[in-house]
TIRO-2110 file (N, C-alpha, C; in Angstrom, 1 decimal):
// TIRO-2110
-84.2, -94.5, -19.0, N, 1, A
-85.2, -93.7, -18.3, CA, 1, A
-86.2, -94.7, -17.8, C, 1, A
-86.3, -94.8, -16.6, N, 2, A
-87.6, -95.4, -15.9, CA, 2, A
-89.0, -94.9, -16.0, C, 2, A
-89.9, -95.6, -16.1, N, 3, A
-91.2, -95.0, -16.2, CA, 3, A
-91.9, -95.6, -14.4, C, 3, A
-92.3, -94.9, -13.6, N, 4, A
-92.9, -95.2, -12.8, CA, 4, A
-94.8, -95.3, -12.8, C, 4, A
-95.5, -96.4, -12.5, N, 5, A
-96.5, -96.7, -12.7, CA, 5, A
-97.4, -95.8, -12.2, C, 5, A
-98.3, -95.5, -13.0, N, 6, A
-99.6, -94.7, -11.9, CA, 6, A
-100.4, -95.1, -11.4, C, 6, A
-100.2, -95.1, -10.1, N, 7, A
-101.4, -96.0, -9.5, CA, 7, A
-102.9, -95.6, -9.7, C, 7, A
-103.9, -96.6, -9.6, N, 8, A
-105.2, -96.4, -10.2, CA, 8, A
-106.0, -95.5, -9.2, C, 8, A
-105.3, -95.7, -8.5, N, 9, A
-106.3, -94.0, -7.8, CA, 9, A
-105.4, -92.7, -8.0, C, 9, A
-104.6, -92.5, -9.0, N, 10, A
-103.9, -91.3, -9.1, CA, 10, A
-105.0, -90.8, -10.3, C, 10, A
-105.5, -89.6, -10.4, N, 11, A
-106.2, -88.9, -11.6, CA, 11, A
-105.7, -87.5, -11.9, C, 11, A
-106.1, -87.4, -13.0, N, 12, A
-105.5, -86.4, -13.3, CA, 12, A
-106.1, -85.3, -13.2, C, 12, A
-105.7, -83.8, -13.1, N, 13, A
-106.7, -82.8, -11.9, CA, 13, A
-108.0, -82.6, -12.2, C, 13, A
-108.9, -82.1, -11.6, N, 14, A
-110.4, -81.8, -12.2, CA, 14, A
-110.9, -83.2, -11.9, C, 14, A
-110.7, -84.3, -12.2, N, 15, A
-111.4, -85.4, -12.0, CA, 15, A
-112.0, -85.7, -11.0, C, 15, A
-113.2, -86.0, -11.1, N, 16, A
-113.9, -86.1, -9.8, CA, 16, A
-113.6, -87.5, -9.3, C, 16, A
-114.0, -87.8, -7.4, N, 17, A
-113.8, -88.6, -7.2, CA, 17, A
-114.7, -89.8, -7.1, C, 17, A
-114.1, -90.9, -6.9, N, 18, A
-114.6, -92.2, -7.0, CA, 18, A
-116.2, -92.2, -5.8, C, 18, A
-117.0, -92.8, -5.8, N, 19, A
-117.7, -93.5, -4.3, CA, 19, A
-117.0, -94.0, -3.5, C, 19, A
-116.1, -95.0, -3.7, N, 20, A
-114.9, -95.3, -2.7, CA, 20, A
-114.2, -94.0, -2.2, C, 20, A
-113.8, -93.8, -2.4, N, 21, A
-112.8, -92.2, -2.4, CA, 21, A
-113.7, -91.6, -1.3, C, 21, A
-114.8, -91.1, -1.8, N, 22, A
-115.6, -90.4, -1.2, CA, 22, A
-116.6, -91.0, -0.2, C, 22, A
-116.6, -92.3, 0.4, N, 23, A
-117.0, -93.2, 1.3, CA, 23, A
-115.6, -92.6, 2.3, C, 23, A
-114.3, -93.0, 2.0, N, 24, A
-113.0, -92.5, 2.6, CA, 24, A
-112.9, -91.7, 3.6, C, 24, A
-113.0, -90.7, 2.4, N, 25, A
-113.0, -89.4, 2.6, CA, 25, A
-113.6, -88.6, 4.3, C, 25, A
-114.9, -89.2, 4.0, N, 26, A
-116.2, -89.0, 4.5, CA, 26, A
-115.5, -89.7, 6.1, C, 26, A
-115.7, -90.9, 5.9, N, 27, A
-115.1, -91.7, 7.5, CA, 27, A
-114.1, -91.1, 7.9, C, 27, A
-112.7, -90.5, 7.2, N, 28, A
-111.5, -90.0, 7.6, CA, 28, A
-112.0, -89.1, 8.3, C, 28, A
-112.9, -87.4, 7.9, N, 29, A
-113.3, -86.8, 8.4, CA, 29, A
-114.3, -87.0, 9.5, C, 29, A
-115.1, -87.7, 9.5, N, 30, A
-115.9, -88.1, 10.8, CA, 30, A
-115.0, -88.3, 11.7, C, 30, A
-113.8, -89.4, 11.6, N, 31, A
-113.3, -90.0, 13.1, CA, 31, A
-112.4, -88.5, 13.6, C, 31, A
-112.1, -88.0, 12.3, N, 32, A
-111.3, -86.8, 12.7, CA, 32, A
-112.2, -85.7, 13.7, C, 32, A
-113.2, -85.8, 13.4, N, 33, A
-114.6, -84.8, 14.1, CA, 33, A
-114.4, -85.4, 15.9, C, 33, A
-114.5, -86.3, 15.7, N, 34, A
-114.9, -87.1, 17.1, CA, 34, A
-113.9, -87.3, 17.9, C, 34, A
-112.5, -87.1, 16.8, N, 35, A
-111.9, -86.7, 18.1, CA, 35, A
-111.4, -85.8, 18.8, C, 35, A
-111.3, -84.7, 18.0, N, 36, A
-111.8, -83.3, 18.3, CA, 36, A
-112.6, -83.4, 19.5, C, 36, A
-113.7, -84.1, 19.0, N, 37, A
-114.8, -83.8, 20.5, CA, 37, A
-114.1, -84.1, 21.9, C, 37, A
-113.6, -85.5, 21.5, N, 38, A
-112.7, -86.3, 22.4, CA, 38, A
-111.8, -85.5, 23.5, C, 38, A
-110.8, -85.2, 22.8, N, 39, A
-109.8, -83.8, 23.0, CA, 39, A
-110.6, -83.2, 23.8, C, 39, A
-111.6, -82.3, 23.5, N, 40, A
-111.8, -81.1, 24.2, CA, 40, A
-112.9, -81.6, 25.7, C, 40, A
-113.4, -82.7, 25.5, N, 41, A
-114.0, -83.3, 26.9, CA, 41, A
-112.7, -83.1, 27.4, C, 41, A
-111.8, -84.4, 26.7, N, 42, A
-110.5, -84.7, 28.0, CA, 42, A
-109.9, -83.4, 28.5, C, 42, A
-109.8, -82.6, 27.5, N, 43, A
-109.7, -81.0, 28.2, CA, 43, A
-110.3, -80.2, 29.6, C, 43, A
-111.3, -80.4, 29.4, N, 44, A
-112.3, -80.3, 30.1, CA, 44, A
-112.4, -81.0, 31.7, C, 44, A
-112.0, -82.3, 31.5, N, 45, A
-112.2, -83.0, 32.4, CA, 45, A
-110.9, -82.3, 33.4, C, 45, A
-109.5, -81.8, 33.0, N, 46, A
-108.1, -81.6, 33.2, CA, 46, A
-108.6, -80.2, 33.8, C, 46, A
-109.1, -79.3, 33.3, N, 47, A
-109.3, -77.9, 34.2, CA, 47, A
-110.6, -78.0, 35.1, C, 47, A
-111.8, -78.7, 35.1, N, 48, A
-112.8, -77.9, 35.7, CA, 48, A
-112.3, -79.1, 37.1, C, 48, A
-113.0, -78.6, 38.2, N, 49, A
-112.3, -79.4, 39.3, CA, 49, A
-113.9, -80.1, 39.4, C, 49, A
-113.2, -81.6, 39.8, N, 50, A
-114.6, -82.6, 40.3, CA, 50, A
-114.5, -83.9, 38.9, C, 50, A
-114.2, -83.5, 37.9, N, 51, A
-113.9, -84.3, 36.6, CA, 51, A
-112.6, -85.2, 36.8, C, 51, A
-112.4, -86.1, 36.4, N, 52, A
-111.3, -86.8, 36.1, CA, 52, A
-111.5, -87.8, 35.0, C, 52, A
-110.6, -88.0, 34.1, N, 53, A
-110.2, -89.0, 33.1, CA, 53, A
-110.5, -90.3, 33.3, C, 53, A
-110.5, -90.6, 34.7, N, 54, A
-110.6, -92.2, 35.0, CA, 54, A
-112.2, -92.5, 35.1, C, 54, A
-112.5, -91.7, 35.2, N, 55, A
-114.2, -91.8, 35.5, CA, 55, A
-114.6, -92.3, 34.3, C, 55, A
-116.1, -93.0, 34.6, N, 56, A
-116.8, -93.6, 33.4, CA, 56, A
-117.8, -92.1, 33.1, C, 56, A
-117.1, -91.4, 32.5, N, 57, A
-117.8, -90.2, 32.6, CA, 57, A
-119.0, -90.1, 31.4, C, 57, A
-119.8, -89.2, 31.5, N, 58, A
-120.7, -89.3, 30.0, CA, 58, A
-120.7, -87.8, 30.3, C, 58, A
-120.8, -87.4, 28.3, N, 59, A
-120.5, -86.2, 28.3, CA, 59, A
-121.5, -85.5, 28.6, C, 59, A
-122.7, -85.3, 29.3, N, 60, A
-123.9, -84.8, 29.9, CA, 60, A
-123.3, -84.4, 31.3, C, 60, A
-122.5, -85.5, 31.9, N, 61, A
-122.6, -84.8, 33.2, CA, 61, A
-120.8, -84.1, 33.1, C, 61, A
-120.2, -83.9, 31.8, N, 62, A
-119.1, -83.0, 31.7, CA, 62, A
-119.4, -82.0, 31.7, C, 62, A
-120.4, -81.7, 30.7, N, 63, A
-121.5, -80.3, 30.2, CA, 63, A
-122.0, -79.4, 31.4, C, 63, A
-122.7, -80.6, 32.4, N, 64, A
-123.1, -80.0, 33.5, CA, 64, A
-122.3, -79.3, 34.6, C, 64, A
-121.2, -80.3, 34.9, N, 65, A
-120.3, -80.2, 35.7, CA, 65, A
-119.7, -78.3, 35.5, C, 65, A
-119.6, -78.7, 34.2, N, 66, A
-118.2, -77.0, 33.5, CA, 66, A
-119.2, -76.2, 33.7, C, 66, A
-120.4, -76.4, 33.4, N, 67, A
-121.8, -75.0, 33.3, CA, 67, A
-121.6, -74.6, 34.7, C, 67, A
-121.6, -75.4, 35.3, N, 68, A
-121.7, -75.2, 36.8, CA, 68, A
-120.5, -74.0, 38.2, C, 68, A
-119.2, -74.8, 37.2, N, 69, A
-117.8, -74.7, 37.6, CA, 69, A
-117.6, -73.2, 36.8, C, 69, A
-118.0, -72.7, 35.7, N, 70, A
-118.5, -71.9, 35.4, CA, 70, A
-119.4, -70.7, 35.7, C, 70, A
-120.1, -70.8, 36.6, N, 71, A
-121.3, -70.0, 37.2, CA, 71, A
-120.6, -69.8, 38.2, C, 71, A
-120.1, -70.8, 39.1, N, 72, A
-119.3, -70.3, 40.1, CA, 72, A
-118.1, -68.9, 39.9, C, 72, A
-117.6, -69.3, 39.0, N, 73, A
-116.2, -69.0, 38.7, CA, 73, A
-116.9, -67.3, 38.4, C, 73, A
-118.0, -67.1, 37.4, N, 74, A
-118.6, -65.5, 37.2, CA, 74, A
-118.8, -65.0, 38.6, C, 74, A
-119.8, -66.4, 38.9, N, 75, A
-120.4, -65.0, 40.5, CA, 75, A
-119.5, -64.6, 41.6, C, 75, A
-118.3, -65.5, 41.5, N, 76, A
-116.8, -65.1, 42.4, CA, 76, A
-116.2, -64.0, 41.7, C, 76, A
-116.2, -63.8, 40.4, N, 77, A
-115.9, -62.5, 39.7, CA, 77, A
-116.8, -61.4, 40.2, C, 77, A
-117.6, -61.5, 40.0, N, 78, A
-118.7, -60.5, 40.2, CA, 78, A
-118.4, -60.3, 41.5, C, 78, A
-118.1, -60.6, 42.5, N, 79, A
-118.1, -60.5, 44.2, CA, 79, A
-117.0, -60.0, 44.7, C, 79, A
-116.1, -60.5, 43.6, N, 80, A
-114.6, -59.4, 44.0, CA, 80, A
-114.8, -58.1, 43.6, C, 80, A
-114.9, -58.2, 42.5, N, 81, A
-115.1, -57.2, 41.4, CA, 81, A
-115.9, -55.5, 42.4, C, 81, A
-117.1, -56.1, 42.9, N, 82, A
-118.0, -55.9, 44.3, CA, 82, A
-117.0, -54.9, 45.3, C, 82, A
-116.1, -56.2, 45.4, N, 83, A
-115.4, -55.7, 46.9, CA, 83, A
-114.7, -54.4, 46.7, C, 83, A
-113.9, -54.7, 45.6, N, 84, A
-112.9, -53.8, 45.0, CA, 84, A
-113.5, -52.0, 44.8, C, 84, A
-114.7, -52.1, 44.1, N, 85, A
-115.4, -51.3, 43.8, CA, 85, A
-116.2, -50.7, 44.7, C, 85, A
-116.3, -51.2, 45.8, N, 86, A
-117.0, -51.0, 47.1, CA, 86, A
-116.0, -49.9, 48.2, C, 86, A
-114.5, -50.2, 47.4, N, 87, A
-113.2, -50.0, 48.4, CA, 87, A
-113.0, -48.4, 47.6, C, 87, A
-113.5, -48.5, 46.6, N, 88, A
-113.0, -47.4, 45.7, CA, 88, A
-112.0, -47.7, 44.6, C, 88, A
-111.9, -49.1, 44.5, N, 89, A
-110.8, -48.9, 43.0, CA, 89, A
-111.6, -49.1, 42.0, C, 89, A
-111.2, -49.0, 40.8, N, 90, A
-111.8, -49.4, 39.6, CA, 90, A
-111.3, -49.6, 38.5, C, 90, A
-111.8, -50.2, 37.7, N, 91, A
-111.1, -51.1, 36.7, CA, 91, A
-111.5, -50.5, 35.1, C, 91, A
-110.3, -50.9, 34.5, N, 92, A
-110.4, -51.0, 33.0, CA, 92, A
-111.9, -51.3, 32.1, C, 92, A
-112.2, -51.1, 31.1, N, 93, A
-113.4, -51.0, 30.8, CA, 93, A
-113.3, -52.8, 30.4, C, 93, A
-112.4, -52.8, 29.6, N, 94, A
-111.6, -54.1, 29.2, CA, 94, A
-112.1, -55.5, 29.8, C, 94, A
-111.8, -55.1, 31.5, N, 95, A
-111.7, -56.3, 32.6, CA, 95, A
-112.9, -56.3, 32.6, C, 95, A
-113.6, -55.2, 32.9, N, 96, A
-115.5, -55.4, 33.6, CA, 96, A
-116.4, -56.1, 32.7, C, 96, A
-116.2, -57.5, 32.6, N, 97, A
-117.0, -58.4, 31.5, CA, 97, A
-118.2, -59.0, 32.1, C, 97, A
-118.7, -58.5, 33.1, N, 98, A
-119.9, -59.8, 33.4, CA, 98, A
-120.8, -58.2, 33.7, C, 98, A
-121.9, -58.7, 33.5, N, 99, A
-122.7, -57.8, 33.7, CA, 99, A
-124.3, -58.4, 34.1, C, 99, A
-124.8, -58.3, 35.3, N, 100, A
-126.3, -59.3, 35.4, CA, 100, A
-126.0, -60.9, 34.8, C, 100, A
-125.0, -61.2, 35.5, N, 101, A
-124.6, -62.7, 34.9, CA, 101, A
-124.6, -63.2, 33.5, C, 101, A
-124.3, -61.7, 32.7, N, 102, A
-124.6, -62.4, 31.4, CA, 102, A
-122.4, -61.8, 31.1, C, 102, A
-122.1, -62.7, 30.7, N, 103, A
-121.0, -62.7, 29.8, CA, 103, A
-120.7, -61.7, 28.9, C, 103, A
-120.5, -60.9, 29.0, N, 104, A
-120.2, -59.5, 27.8, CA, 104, A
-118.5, -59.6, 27.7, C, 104, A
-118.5, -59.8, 26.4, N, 105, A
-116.8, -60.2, 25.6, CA, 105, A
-116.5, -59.2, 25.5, C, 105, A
-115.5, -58.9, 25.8, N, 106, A
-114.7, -57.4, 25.8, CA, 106, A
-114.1, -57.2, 24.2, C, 106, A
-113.6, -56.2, 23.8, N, 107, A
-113.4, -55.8, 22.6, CA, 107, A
-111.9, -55.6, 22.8, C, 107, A
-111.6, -56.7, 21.6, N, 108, A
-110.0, -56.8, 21.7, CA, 108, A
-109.8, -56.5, 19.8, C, 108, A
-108.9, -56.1, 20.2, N, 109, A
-108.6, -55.0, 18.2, CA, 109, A
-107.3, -55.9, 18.5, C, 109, A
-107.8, -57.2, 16.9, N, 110, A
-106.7, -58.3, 17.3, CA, 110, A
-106.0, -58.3, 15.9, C, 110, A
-105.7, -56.6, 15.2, N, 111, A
-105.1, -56.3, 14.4, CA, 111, A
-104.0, -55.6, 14.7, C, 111, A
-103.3, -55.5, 15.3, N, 112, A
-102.3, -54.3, 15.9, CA, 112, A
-101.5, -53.8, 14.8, C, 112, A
-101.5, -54.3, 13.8, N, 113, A
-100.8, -53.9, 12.6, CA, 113, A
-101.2, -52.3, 12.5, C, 113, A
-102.8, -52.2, 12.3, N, 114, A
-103.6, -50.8, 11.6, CA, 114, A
-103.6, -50.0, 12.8, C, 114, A
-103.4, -50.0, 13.8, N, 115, A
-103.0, -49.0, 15.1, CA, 115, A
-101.2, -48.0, 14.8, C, 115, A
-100.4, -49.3, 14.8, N, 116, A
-99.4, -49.2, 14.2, CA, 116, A
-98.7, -48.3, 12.7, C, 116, A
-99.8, -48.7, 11.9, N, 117, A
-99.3, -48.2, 10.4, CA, 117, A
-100.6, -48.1, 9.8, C, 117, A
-101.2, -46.4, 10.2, N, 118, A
-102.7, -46.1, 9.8, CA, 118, A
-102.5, -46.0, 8.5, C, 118, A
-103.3, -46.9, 7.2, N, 119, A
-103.3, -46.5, 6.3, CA, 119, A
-104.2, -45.2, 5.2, C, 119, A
-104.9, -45.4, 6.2, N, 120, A
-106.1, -44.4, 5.6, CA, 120, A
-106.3, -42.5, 6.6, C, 120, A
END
């Protein structure tokens, strides 16, 4: 029978961790944070038009750019939305989400199970 060694950072459960450990720990999770952020600029940069990857970009003028690309994008909503309603058609309660420029989230029942199989 072999016995294999425990290495000295192995503990046994409940044991709390080292200050090394938790120095680790701590930086693992930060770079993990950051790049998360990272990702979701370079995301960012890939959909809103005027952005690109190659640029010495700083995330201030990413922020700006999407707020912007964004405003457009509602009040071109709002102006069809206009046309259509003007023509006589009309829409789902669902679609009609902007209201006075403010963003109203539509109500999505993202249980379909309890529609399906009323328990009560």
């Amino acid at each position: 029978m072999t016995v294999t060694p425990v290495p000295k950072s192995a503990k046994p459960p409940g044991e709390l961790l080292t200050a090394e450990e938790k120095k680790a720990n701590h930086i693992a999770s930060e770079q993990k944070r950051r790049q998360a952020i990272r990702e979701g600029f370079n995301r960012l940069t890939e959909v809103v038009p005027g952005l690109t990857k190659s640029q010495g970009r700083s995330e201030t003028i990413v922020l700006q750019k999407t707020l912007a690309y964004l405003k457009d994008q509602l009040s071109e909503n709002q102006s069809l939305v206009q046309q259509i309603t003007d023509l006589g058609g009309t829409f789902p309660p669902s679609l009609k989400v902007v209201v006075n420029n403010d963003y109203v989230p539509p109500d999505y029942d993202d249980d379909d199970d309890e529609d399906e199989n009323p328990s009560s």
